[in-house]
Every structure is written in C-alpha cells, then in structure tokens.
N, C-alpha and C positions, 0 to 999 in steps of 0.2 A: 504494500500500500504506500499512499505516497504524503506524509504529512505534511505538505504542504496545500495538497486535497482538500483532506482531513478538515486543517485549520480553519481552511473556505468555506466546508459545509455550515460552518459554525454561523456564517453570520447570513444564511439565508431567510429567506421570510419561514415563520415556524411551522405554518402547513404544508412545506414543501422540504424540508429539511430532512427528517430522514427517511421518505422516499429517494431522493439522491443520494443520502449515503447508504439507502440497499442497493438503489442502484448499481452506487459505482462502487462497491463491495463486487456484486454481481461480474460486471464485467472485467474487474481485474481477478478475478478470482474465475470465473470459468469461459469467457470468453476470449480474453488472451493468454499465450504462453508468459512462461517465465522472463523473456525478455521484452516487453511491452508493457505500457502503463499508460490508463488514462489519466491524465491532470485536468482538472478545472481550473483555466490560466484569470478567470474574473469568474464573481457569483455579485455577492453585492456593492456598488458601487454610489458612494457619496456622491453629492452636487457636484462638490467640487470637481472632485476625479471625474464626473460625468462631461464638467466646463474643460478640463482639462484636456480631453476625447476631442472632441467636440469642436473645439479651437485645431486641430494638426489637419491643415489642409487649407485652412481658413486665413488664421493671423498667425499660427505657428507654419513652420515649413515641413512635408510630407504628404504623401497621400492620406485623403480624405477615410476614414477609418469608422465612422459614424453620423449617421442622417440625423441621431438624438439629440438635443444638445439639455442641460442639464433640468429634470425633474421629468423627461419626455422618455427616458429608459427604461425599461421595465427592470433591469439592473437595478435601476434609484428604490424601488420595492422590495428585493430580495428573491423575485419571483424569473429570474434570468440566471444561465450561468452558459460563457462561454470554455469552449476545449480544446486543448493540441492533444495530440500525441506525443509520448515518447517513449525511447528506443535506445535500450541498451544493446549498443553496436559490437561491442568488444566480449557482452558477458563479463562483464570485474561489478554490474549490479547498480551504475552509476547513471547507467537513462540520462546517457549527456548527448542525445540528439532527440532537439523539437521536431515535429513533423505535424504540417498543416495538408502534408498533401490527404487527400482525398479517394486514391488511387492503391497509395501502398499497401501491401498486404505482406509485413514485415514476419507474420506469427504462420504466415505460408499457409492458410486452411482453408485459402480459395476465395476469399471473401474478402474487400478492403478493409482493412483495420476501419480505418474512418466510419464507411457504412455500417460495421457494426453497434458501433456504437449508434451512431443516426437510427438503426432499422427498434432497437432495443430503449429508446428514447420514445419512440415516437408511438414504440407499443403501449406504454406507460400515459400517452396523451398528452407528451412534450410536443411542441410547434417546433419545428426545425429553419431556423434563417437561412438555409441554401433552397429553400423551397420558394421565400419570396421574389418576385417574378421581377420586383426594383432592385436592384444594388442587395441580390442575395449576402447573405451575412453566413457561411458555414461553420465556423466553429460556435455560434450562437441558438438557443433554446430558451424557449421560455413556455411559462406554463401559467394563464393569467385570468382564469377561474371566471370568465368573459369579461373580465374588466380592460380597457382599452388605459393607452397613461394618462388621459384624463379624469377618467372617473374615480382611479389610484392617485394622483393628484387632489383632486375636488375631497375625496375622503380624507386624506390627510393635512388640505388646508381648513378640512370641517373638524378635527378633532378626532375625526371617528377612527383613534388608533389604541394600542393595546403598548406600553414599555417591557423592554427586557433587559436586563444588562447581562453582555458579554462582553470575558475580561476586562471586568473594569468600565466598562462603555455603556449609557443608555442610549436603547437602539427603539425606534418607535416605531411601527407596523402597521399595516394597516389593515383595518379587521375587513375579512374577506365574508362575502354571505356563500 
C-alpha cells in the first residue's frame, strides 16, 4: 500500500471515504501485481490550491490543467480524487516511475493498468473525467450524489455543513441528502 494514499483518503468528504479506501485496498491488492500501485496524486483540495490550478495556463506559465477555478471543483468538496500510476521498474519496491499513460499494461494480464482501474471505478458509480466529451480530464473521478459545484457551493455558503477535525485541522463538509 502506499501511505501517501493512505494519508489522502483521510481528508475526503466522509460519505465517500472508505469506499475509496476499499476500493483502493481492492485494487492494489488483487488487481495489480507486486510491482504496480495505485496512488491518489489529489483527493481534497482547498480554495487556494484550487486558485493555484487554476491560475497555470492563465497568469502562471504552462498548460492549462483545469477549467475549475476555485470553489467550482468538486475537489473543493472532498467528493473528487485524481490518479497516476506507479511502477516499480527495477523490483528494489521503490515505484519511482509515474505513469499517466493510459495504454500500459505494466502487470502484463492483458488489460491497461489504467482501464483497470477506470473499469472498477466506474462499477462503484464513480464518473470518470476521460469520459467528458470537453477537455477530458483522465486521471480525475468524482462521485457527487447529483449535486452539481453549485449547489455544493450554495450549501456551504448556506451553512448546511457538518465539522470534522483531521490532524489537527477543522474541515467543514457539506451535508449531502
């Protein structure tokens, strides 16, 4: 497993929390071999880090990385989580190569690594962002109980949230019907 996973799963919205971490128990556990691992490289993401996104392409230099810009994420809720792959090349255990491709099938059982995950997501009633037809998003999933970011917004600027503190942190949610 991969604690830096692990750590992620911690601060997702709390309906959806450890269904991802069965999930991703799930498939680093019987869907990949010993040399492969899913990571969750983003789950929840602050204003800021959202304005941060948000900005690279715009007023920062880089390719445009995000159509969100902050409170418009489903990220900003908890109810998002993007993924790479990685890939221990050499076997010493150390999954020092990312992989976004789409294609590899590193764990050789016929099937892209990537799609697996996607296919095993999606059974679950995760939306998969390589699906959308504008400026697909692959490594991105979200799962948003028919809420659109406005109406996760409009709750959260109504009050209608629940607190939690993790490590140390209060984190305010928004209560989901």
């Amino acid at each position: 497993m991969d604690q830096v996973s692990l750590d992620r799963i911690k601060f997702l919205h709390p309906t959806v929390r450890q269904e991802v971490l069965d999930a991703y128990t799930h498939i680093n556990s019987k869907l990949f071999g010993n040399r492969i691992r899913l990571r969750l490289a983003f789950t929840f993401r602050t204003l800021a880090e959202q304005e941060a996104l948000f900005a690279i392409g715009r007023t920062k230099p880089g390719k445009k990385v995000t159509n969100a810009g902050p409170g418009r994420s489903i990220h900003n809720y908890g109810l998002a989580f993007d993924i790479v792959i990685l890939v221990d090349k050499d076997g010493d255990g150390k999954f020092e190569t990312a992989s976004w491709d789409t294609k590899s099938d590193d764990d050789k059982d016929g099937v892209p690594d990537w799609m697996e995950v996607v296919t095993y997501f999606k059974k679950l009633g995760w939306k998969w962002g390589g699906d959308w037809p504008s400026f697909p998003d692959y490594p991105h999933f979200e799962k948003t109980f028919g809420h659109t970011w406005q109406t996760l917004q409009a709750a959260n600027q109504a009050g209608n949230t629940t607190l939690e503190t993790i490590d140390g942190k209060v984190y305010r949610w928004v209560k989901l019907k």
